[in-house]
FIVEXRO-69647 format. One record per residue: residue number from 1; residue in one letter; x, z, y of N, C-alpha, C in turn. Coordinates in Angstrom, 1 decimal, always signed. Each point is the difference from the previous one (the first is absolute). Layout:
BEGIN
+-----+---------+--------+--------+--------+--------+--------+--------+--------+--------+--------+
: num : residuo :    n.u :    n.w :    n.v :   ca.u :   ca.w :   ca.v :    c.u :    c.w :    c.v :
+-----+---------+--------+--------+--------+--------+--------+--------+--------+--------+--------+
: NUM :       a :      X :      Z :      Y :      X :      Z :      Y :      X :      Z :      Y :
...
+-----+---------+--------+--------+--------+--------+--------+--------+--------+--------+--------+
***
This chain:
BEGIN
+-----+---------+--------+--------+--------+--------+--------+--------+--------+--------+--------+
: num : residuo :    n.u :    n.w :    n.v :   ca.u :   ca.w :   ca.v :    c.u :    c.w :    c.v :
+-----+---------+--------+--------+--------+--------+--------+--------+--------+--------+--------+
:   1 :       x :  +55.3 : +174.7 :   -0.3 :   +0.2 :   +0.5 :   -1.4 :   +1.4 :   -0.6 :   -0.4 :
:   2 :       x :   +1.0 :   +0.7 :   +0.6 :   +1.0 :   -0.4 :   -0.3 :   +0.7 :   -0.4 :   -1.7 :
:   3 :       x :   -0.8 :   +1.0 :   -0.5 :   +0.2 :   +0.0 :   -2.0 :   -0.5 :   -1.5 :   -0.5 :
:   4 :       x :   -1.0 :   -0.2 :   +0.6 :   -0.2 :   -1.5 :   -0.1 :   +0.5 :   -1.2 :   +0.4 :
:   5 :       x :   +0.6 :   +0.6 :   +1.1 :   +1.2 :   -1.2 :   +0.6 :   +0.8 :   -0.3 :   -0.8 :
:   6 :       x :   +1.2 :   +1.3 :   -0.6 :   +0.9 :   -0.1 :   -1.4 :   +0.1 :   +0.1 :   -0.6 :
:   7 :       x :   -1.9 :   -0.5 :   -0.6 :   -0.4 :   -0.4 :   -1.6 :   +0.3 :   -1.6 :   +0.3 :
:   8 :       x :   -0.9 :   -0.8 :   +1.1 :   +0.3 :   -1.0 :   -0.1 :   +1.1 :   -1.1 :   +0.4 :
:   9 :       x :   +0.8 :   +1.4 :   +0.6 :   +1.5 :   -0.2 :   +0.2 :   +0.4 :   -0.5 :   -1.4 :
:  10 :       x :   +0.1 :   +0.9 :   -0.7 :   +1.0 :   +0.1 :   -1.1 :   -0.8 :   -0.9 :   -1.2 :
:  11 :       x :   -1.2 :   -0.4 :   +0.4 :   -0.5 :   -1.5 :   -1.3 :   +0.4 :   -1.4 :   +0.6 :
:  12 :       x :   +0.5 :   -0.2 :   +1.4 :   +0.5 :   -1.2 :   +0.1 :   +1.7 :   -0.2 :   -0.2 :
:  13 :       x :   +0.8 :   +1.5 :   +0.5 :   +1.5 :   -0.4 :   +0.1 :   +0.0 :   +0.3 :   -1.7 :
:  14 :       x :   +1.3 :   -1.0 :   +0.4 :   +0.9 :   -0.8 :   -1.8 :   +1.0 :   +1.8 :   -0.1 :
:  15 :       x :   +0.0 :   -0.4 :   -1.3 :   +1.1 :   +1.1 :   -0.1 :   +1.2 :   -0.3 :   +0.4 :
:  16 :       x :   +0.9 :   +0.7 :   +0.4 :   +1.2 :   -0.6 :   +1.1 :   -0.2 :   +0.1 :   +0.9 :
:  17 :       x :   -1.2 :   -0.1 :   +0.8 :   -0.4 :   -0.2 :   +1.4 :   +0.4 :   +1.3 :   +0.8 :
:  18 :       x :   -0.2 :   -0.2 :   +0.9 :   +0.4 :   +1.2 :   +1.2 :   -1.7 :   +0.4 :   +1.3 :
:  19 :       x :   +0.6 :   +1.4 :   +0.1 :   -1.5 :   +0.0 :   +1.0 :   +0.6 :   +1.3 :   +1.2 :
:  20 :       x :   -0.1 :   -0.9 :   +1.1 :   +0.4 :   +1.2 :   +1.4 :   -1.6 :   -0.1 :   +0.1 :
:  21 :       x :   +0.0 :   +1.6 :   +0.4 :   -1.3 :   +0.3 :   +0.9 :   +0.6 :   +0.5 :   +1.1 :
:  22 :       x :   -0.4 :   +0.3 :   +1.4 :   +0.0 :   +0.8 :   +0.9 :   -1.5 :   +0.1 :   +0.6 :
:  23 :       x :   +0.1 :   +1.4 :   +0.4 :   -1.0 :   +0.3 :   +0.9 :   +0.4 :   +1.3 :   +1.4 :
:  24 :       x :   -1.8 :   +0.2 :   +0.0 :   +0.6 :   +1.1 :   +1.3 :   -0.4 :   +1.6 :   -0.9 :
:  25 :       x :   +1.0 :   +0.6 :   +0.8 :   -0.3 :   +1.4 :   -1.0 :   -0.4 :   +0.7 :   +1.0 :
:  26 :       x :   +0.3 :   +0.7 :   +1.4 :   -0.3 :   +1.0 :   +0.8 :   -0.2 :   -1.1 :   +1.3 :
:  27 :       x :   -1.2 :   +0.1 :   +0.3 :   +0.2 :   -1.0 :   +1.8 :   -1.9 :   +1.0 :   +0.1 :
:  28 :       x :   -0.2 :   -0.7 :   +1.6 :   -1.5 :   +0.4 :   +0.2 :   -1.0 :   -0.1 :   -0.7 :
:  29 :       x :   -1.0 :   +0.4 :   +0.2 :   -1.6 :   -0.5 :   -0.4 :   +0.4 :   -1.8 :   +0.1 :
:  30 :       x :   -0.7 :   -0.8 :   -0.9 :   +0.1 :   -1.4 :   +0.9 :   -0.6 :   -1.0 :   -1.2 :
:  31 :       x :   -0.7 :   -1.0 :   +0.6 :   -0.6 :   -0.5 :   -1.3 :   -1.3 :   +0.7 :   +0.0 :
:  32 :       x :   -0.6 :   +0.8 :   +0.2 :   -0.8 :   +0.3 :   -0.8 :   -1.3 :   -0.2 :   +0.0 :
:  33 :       x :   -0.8 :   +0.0 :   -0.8 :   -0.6 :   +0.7 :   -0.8 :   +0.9 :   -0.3 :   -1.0 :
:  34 :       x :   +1.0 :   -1.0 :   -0.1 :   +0.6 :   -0.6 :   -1.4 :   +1.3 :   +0.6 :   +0.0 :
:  35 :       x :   +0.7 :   +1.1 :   +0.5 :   +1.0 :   +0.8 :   -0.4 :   +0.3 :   +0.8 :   -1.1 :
:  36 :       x :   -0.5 :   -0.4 :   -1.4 :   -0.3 :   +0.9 :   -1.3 :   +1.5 :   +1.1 :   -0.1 :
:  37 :       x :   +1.1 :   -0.9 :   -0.2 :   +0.9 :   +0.8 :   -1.1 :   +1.3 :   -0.4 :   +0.6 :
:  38 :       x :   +1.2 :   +0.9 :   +0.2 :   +1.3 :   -0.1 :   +0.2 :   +0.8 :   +0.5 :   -0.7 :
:  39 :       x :   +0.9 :   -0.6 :   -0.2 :   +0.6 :   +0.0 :   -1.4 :   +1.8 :   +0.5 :   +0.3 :
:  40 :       x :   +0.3 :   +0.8 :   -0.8 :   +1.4 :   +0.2 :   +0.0 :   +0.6 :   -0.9 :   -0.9 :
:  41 :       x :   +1.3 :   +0.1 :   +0.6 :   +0.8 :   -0.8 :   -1.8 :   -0.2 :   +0.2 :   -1.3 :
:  42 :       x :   +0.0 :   +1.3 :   +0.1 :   -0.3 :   +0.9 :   -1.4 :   -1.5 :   -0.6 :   -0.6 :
:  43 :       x :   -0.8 :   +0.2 :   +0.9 :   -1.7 :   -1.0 :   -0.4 :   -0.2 :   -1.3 :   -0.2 :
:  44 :       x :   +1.4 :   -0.8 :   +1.0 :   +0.2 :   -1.3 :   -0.5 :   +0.2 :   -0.4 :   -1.2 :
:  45 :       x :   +1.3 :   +1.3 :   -0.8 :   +0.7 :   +0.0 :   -0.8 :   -1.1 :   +0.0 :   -1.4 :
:  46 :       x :   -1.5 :   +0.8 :   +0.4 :   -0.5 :   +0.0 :   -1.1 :   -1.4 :   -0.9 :   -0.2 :
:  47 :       x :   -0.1 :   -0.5 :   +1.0 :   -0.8 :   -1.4 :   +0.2 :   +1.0 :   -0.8 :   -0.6 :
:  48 :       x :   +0.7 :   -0.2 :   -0.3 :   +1.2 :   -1.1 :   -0.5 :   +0.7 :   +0.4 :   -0.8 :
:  49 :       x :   -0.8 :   +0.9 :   -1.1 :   +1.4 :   +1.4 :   -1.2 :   +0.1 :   -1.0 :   -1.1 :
:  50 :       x :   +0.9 :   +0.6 :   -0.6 :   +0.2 :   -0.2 :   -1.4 :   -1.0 :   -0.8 :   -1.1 :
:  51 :       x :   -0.9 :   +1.3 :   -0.1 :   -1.2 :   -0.1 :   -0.7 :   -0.7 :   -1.4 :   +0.5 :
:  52 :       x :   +0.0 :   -1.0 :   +1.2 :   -0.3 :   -0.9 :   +0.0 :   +0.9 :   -1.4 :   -0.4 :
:  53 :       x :   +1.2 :   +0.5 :   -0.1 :   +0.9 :   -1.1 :   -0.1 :   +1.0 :   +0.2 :   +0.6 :
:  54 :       x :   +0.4 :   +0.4 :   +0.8 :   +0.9 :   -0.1 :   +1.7 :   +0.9 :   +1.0 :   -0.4 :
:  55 :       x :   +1.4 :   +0.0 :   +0.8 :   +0.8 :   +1.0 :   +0.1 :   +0.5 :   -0.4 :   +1.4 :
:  56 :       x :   +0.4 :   +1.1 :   +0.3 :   -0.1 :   -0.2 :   +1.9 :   +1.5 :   +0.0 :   -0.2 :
:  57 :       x :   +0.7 :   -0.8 :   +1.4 :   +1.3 :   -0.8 :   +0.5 :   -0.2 :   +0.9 :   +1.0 :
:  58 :       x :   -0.2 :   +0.1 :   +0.9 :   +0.0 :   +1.3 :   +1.0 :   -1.3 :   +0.0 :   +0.9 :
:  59 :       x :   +0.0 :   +1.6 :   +0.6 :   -0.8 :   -0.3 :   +0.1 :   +0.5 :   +1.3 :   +1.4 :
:  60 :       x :   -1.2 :   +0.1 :   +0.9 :   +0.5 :   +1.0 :   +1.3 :   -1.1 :   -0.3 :   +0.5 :
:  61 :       x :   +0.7 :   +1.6 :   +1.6 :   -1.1 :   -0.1 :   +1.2 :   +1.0 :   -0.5 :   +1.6 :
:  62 :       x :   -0.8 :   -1.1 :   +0.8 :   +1.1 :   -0.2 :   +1.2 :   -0.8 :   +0.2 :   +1.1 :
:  63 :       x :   +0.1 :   -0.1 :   +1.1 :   +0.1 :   +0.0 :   +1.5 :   -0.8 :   +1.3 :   +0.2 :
:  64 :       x :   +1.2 :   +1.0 :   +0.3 :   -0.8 :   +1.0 :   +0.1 :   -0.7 :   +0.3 :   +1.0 :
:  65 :       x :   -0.4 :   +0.7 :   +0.4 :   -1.3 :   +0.3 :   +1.2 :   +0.3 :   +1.6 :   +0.3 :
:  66 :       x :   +0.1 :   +0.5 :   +1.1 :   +0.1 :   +1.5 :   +0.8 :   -1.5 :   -0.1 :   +0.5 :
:  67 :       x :   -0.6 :   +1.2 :   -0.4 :   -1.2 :   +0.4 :   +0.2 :   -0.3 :   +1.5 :   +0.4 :
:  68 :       x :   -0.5 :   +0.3 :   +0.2 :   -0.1 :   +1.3 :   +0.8 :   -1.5 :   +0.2 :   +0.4 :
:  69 :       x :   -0.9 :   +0.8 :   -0.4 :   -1.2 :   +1.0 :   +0.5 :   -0.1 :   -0.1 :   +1.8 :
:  70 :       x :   -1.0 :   -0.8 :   +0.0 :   -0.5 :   +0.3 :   +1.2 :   -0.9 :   +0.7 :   +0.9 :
:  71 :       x :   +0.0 :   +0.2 :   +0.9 :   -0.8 :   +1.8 :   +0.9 :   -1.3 :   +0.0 :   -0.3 :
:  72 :       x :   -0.9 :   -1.1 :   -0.6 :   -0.9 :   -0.2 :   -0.7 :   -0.3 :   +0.9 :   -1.2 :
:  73 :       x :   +1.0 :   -0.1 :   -0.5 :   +0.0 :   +0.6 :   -1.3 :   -0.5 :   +1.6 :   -0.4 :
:  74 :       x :   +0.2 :   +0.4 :   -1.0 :   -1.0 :   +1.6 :   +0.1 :   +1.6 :   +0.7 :   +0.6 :
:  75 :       x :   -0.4 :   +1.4 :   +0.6 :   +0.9 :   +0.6 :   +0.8 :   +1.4 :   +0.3 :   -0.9 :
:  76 :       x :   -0.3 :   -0.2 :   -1.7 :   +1.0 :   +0.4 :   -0.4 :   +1.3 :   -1.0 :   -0.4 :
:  77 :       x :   -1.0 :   -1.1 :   +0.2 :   +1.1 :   -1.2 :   -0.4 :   +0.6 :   -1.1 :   +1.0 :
:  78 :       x :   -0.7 :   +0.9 :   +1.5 :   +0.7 :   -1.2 :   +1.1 :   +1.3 :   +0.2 :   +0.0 :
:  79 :       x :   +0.8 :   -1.2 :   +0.3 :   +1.2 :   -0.2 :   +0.6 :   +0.8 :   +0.0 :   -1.7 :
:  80 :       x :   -0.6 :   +0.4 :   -0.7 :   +1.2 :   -0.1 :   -1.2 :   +0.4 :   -1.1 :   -0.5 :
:  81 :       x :   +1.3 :   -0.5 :   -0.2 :   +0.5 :   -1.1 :   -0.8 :   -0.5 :   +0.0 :   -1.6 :
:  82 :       x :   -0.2 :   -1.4 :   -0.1 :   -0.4 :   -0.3 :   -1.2 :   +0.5 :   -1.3 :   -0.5 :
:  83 :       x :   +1.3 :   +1.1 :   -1.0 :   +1.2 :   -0.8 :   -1.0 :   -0.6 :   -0.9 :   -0.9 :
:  84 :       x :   +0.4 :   -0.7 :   -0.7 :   +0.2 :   -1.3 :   -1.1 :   -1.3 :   -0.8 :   +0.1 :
:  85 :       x :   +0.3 :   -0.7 :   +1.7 :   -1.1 :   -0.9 :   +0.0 :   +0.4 :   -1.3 :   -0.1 :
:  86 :       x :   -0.5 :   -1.3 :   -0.9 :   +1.0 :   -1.0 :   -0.3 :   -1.4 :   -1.3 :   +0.2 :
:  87 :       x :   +0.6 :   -1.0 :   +0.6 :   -1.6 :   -0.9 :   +0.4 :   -0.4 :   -0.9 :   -1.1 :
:  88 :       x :   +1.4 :   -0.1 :   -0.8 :   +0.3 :   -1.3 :   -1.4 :   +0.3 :   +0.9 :   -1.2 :
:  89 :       x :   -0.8 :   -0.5 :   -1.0 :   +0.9 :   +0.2 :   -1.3 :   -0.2 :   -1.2 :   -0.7 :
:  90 :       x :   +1.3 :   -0.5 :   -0.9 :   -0.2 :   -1.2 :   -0.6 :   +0.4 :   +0.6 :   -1.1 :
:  91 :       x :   +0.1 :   -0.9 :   -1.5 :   +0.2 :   -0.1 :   -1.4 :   -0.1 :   -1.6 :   -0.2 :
:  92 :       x :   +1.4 :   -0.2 :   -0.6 :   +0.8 :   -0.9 :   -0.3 :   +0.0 :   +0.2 :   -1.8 :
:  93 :       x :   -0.6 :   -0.7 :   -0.7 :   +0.1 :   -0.2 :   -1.8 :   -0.1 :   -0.9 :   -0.7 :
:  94 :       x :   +0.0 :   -0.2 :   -0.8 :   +0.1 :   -1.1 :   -1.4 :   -1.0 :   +0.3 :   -0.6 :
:  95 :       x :   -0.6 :   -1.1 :   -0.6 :   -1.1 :   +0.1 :   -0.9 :   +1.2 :   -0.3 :   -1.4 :
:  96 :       x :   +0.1 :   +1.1 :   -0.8 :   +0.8 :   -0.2 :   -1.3 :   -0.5 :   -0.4 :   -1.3 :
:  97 :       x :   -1.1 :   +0.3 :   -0.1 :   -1.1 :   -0.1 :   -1.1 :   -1.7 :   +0.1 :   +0.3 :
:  98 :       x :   -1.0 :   -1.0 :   -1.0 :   -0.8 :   +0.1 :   +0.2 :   -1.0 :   +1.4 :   -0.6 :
:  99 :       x :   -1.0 :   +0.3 :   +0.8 :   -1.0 :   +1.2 :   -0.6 :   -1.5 :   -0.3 :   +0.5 :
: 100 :       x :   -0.2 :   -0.7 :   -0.7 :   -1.6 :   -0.2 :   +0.3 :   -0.8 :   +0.9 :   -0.6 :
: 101 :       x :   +0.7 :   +1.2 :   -0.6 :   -1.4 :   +0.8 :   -0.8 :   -0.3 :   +1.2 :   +1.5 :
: 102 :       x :   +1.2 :   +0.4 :   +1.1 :   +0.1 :   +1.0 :   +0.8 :   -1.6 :   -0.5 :   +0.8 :
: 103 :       x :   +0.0 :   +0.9 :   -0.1 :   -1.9 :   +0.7 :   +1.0 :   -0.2 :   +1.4 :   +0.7 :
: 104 :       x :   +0.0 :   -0.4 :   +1.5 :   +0.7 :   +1.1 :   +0.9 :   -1.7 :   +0.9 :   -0.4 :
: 105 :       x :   -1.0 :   -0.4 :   -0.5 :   -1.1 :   +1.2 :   +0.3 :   +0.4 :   +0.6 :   -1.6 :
: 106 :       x :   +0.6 :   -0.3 :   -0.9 :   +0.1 :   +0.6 :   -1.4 :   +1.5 :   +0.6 :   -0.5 :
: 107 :       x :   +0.5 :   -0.2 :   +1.6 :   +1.4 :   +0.8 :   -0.1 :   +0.2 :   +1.4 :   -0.4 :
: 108 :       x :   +0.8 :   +0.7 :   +0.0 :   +0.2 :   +1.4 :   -0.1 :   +0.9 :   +0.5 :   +1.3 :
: 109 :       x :   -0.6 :   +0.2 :   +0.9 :   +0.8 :   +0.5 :   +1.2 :   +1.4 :   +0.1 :   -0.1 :
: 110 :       x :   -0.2 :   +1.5 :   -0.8 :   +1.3 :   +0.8 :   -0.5 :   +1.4 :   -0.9 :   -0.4 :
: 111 :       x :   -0.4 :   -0.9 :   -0.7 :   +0.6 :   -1.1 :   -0.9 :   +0.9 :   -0.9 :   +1.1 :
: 112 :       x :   -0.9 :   -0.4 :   +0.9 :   +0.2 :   -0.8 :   +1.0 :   +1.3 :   +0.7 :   +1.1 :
: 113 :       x :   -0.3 :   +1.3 :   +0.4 :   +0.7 :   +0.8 :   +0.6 :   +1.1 :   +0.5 :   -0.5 :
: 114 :       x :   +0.1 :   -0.1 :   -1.7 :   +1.1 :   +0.9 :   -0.3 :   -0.1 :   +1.5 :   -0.2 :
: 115 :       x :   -1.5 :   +0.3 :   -0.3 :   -0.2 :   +1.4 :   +0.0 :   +0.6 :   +0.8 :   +1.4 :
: 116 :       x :   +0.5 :   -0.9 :   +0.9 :   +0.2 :   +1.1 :   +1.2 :   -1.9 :   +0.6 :   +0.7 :
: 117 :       x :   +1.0 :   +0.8 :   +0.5 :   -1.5 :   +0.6 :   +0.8 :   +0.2 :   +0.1 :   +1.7 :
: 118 :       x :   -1.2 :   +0.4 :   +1.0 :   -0.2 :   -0.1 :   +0.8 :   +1.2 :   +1.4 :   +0.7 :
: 119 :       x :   +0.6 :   -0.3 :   +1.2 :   +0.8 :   +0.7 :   +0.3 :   -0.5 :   +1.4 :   +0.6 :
: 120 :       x :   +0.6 :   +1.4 :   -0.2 :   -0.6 :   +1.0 :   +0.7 :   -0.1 :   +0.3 :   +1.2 :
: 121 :       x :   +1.0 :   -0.6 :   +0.5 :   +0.3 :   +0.4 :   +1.2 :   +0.3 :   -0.9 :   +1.1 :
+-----+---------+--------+--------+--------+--------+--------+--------+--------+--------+--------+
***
């Protein structure tokens, strides 16, 4: 439960403080049964938003990965390359202000996203 990791992130660091996260974003199966959630920057970005305090210093995706469909796969998708695979994404931010009233179950989605929506295509 990652939301709860950077609730209790953000009740110990001081304001001023700084927070890198990195993780894995695209790699195997592994770990599991305990492989829940992979996270882009952009997801980092909102595990660690505004509305909690934080304003992000930078943030990205690195080591990329070439991946490709293998003869396994259903007959339409062997052998195909499969673009923007990245193993790390980190978020680098500041805690600028305190917000102890934010509560990720009484949020407003929309609010959180910026009113963007899910892409069509």
């Amino acid at each position: 439960m990652p939301w709860v990791a950077a609730t209790e992130i953000n009740k110990i660091l001081e304001i001023g403080g700084h927070i890198f996260i990195e993780t894995q974003f695209s790699f195997r199966s592994h770990k599991r049964l305990w492989n829940f959630f992979q996270f882009s920057d952009l997801g980092l970005e909102l595990l660690f938003s505004e509305y909690m305090g934080f304003k992000y210093i930078e943030k990205g995706m690195s080591n990329p990965i070439v991946g490709r469909f293998s003869i396994y796969a259903d007959n339409y998708l062997q052998y195909i390359p499969i673009k923007g695979l990245y193993c790390h994404s980190e978020f680098f931010g500041q805690k600028v202000k305190e917000n102890n009233t934010f509560k990720w179950d009484t949020s407003d989605i929309n609010d959180l996203l910026n009113n963007s929506t899910y892409p069509l295509h």
